[in-house]
N, C-alpha and C positions, 0 to 999 in steps of 0.2 A: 459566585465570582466576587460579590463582597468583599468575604473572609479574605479570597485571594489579596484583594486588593491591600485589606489592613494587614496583613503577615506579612506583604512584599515591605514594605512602605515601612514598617516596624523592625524590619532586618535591617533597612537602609540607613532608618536613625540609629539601631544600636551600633550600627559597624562604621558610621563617619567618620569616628578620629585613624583608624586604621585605612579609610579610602584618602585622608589627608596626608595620612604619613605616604603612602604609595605616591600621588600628585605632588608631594615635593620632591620623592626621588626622579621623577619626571621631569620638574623644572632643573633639579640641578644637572642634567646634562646639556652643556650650552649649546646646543644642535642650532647654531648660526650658520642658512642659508649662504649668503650673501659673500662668507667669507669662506675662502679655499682650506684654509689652516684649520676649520672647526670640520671638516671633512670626515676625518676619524669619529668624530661627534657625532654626525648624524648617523655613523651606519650604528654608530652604538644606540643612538635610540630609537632606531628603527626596531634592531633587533629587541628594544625593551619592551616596543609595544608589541612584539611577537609573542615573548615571553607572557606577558600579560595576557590577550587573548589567549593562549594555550592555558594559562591558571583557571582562564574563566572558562573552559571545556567547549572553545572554538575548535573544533576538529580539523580543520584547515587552516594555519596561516601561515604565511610566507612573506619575504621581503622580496620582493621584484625587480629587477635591476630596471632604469631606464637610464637616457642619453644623458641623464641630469641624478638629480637624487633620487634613492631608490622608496620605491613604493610600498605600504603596507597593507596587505592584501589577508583576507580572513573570510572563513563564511560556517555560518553555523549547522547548518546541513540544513535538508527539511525539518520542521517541526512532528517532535514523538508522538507516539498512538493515543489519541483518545483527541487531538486536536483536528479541526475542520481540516477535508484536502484541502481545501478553498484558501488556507491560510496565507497571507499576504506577505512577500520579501521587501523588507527594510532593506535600503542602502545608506550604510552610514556612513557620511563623509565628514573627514576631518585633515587636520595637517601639524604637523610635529615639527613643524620648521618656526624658528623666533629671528625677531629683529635684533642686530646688534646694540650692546646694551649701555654701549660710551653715549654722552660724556658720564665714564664710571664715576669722576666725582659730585657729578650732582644726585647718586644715588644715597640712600639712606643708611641701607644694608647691603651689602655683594647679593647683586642681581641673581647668582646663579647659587645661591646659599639661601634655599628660603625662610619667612620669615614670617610669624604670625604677630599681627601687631593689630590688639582690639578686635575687632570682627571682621580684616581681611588679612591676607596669605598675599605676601610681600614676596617677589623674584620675576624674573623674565620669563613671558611664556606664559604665567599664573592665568592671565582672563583669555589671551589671544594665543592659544588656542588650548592651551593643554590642560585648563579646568574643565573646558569645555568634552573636552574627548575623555576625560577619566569621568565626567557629569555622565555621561552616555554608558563607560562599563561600569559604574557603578548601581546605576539602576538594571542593567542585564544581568549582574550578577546576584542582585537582591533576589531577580524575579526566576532564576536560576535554581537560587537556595530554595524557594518555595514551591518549586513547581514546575512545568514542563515551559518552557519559554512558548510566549503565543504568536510570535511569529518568525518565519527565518529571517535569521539576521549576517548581511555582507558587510564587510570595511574596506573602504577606500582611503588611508588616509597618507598623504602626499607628502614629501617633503620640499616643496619649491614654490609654495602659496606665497612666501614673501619676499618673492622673487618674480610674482608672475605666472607661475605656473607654465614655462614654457614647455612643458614636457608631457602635461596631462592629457592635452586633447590627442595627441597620437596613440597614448597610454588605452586612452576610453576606449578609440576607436578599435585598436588590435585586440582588446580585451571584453568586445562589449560582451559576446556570454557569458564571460565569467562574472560578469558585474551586474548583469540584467536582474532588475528588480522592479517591483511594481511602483514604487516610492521611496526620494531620495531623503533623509535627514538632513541639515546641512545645520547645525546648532553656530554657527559663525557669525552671530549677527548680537543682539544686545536687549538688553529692557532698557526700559527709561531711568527708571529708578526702583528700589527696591521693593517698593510696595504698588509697581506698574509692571507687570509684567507682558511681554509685548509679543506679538507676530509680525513679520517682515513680510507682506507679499509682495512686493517689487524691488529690484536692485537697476540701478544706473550702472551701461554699459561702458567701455572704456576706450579711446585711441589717444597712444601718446605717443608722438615723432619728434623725433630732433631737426633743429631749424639750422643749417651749418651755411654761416656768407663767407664770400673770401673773398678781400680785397687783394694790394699788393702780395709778391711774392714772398714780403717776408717783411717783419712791425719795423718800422722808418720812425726816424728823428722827426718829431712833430714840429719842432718850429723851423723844420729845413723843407719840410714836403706838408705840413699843414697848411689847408688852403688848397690844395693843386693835387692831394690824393684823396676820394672821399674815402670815408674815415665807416669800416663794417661795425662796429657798435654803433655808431650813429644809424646807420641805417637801418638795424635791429632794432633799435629802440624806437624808429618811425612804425617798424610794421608794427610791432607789439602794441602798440599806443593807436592804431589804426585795429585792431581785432574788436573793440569794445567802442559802439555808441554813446550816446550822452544819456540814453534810458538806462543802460547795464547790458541793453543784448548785444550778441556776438554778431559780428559786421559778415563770416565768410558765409558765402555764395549757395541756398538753399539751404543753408542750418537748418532751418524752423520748415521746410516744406511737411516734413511728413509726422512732426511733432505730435503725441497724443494730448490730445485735449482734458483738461480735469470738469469732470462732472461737477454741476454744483452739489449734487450731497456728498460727492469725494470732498470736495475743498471746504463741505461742513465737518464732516469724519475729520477732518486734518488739522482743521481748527479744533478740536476738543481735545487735541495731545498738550500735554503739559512743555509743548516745545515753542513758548513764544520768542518773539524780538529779541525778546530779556535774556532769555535762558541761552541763546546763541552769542550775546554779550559778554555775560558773564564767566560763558565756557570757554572762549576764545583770547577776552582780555581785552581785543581792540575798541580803538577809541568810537568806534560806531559803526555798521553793517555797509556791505556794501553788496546790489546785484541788482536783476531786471527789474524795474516797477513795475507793480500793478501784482506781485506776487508778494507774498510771507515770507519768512526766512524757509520757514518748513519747505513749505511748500519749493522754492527755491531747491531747495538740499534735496530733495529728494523725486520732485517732478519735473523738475525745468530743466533744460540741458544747459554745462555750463564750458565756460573756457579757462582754464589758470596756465599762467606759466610758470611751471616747477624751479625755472633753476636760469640765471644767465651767465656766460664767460666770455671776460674777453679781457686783452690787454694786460693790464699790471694792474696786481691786486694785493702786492703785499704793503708789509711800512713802509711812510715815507712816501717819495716822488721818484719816477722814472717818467720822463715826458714821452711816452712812445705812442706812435698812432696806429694801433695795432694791425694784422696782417689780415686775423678773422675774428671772428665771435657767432657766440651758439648760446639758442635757445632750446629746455623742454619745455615743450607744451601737452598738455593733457584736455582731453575732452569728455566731460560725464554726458551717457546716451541715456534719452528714454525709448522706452516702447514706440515701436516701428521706426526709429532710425538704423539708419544702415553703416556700420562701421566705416565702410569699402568708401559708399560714398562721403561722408566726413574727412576721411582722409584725403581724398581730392579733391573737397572743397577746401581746405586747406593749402594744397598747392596749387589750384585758382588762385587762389587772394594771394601768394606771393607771388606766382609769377607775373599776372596782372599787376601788381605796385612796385617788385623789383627792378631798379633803375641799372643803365646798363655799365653801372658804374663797380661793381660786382658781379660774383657768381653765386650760384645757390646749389645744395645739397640739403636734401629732407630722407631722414632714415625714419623706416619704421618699425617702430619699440616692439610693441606690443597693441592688440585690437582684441576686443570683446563686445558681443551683442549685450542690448538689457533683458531683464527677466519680469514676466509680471505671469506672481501666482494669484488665482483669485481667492478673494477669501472667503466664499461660499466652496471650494475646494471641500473634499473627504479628508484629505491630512487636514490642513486647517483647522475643521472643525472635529478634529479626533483630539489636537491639541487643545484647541478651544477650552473642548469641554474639559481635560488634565488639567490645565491651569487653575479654571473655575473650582474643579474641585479641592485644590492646594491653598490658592490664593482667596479663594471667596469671594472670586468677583471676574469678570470676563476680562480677556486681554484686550490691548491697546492694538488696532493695526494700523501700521506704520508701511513707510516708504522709505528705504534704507538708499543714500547718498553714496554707499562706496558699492565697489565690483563683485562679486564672486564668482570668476569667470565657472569655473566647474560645473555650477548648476543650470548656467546657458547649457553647457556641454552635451548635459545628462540628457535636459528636456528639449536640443533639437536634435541630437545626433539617436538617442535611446527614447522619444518618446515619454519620457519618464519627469513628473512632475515631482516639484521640488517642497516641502516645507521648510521655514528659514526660523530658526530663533537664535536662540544664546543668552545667557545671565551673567552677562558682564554689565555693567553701569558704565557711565557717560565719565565717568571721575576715576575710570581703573588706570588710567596713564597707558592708553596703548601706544607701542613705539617709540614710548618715552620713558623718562629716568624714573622710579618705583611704581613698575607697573605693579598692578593688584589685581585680588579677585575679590569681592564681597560674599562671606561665605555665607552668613543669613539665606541671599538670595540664591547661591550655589546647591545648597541644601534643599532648598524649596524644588529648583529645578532639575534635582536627582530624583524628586518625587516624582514632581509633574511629568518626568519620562517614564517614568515606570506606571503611571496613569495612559498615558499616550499608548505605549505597545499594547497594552492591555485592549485596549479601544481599537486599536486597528485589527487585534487579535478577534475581537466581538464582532466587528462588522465583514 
């Protein structure tokens, strides 16, 4: 198994510049979710990553129609004669879908024209997600050339992640045989920085609902009915300013009842990541931190549940003066879960606290977005430590475990609805610009973890 190991791992470095050129033709399809017009776009890259598993001697793959974007579907059969029956089915999940890439002029280069500049690969899509998903056939098809792949291998990869994924979990549900696997991949997540490479075993859940007041029938001349109509931003900006205490926590009505607790050797683990005070400063710009005392930033971001409001409208917003006292205004609000909170409930504790403080001087309207449970993989986990050791052997040093701040709903999906536990990485860095103007990928690190996968299957292939 050695040899195997240096033969795979040796194809992989000789054939990079050829898995790069492939990963930019990848980026330059602008498969923009979010926007109706780039529609033709996605079904084209859907079919690209069809095309491609078929190159790599996926004997099945298909594009799947659903209600939303269609799906990329692949499964490598069982594993050939001379491998364990016992051999273990990978789910690899990913998603071909990018964020829209305006404001285009604060890019460097056209977002969808990649570009190598230094030791990263310049375009949209590069780190989130589509290095990460050509990181994954790259090392299959290393371990391909060399030898009988050691485990079967499924694709799930989606195009409506950055949108929500509104379509997945009905997807999972009608499709669970054909996706049924012992262990989920989910490469979506990140290292710290180059020479850190990391495991994610927990992600914060998610509920975001729009807050909608209505006052009058329609926005009135403020100095003719100002004073005598109350005024729905004002009163928007009372509840909003009422969700948050004078410590940082979140004021609605059992938040914190079922909150997990952090172990003191967890909150020792957590301190020894290179993510202080500083480094949350620094990455964000602002003039100083702000959230619950008695917690870290880390810690914060990634154990604590939190409240933001995404976004407020109301009234007149463009140049200039219109004095009007507007008619409504609207809030989103978003809420990060940890382990054992309950979506369902969150959300109606959120409509406790307005209806409790909305004055009957208005009416109220709360839609809901989107809900997702949290995830916690352990990191004493068999993936975990199948990666663990991949890493170690690449990097030369054990990975970093982490508690990752944003959502992956998918892999709640997998492990309540399929039973099916999830491993979380990714080799993006903290500096790739996701969702912003010249996102990137860090190939150094890219490279390393084309390795580290084809260490990983090998490992699950053994055990």
């Amino acid at each position: 198994m050695g040899d195997r190991r240096e033969n795979a791992v040796a194809y992989a470095r000789e054939h990079v510049e050829e898995v790069i050129s492939r990963l930019s033709e990848f980026i330059a399809i602008p498969s923009v979710s979010t926007d109706p017009e780039h529609q033709p776009d996605i079904e084209t890259c859907a079919q690209w990553l069809v095309n491609e598993l078929g190159a790599l001697g996926i004997a099945e793959a298909k594009v799947i129609p659903t209600a939303g974007k269609p799906v990329v579907w692949g499964d490598s059969g069982p594993v050939g004669a001379g491998a364990a029956e016992e051999a273990p089915t990978l789910l690899v999940y990913g998603h071909y879908d990018v964020q829209p890439a305006d404001p285009f002029e604060l890019w460097t280069s056209d977002p969808f024209t990649p570009e190598i500049r230094g030791d990263s690969l310049y375009g949209r899509g590069a780190s989130d997600m589509k290095g990460q998903v050509i990181a994954v056939l790259s090392a299959l098809h290393a371990l391909r050339e060399t030898g009988e792949l050691p485990v079967r291998v499924k694709f799930l990869i989606e195009g409506e992640e950055e949108v929500g994924s509104p379509n997945l979990l009905s997807f999972v549900t009608a499709n669970s045989k054909r996706l049924a696997a012992d262990l989920c991949l989910n490469p979506d997540t990140g290292m710290l920085s180059r020479d850190d490479p990391t495991i994610t075993y927990g992600l914060r859940g998610l509920v975001y609902q729009e807050v909608r007041l209505i006052g009058p029938a329609h926005d009135l001349h403020s100095g003719i009915f100002g004073g005598a109509v109350h005024n729905p931003a004002q009163v928007l900006a009372e509840l909003i300013a009422g969700l948050h205490d004078q410590k940082g926590r979140v004021t609605l009505p059992g938040f914190y009842d079922n909150v997990r607790t952090l172990s003191a050797e967890e909150r020792e683990s957590l301190a020894r990541l290179p993510m202080s005070d500083e480094f949350y400063l620094k990455q964000s710009g602002a003039p100083a931190l702000f959230g619950e005392s008695g917690f870290t930033a880390e810690e914060r971001v990634g154990a604590r549940p939190t409240l933001e409001v995404n976004g407020i409208l109301s009234g007149f917003t463009g140049e200039g003066a219109k004095t009007v006292l507007p008619s409504r205004a609207m809030a989103k609000i978003s809420m990060r879960l940890v382990p054992n909170q309950d979506p369902q409930a969150v959300r109606e504790s959120l409509r406790r606290y307005v209806t409790e403080h909305l004055p009957p001087t208005v009416t109220c309207e709360i839609v809901d977005i989107a809900a997702s449970p949290p995830l916690l993989s352990p990191v004493e986990s068999a993936g975990n430590q199948a990666l663990a050791d991949a890493i170690k052997r690449v990097w030369g040093k054990k990975p970093l475990f982490k508690l990752e701040g944003g959502s992956v709903p998918v892999s709640t999906y997998l492990q309540d609805a399929m039973d099916m536990p999830s491993v979380l990485t990714g080799f993006g860095l903290p500096d790739d610009n996701l969702h912003a103007p010249n996102e990137k990928l860090d190939l150094p690190a890219w490279k390393n973890g084309i390795q580290a996968l084809i260490h990983f299957m090998l490992n699950l292939g053994e055990r």
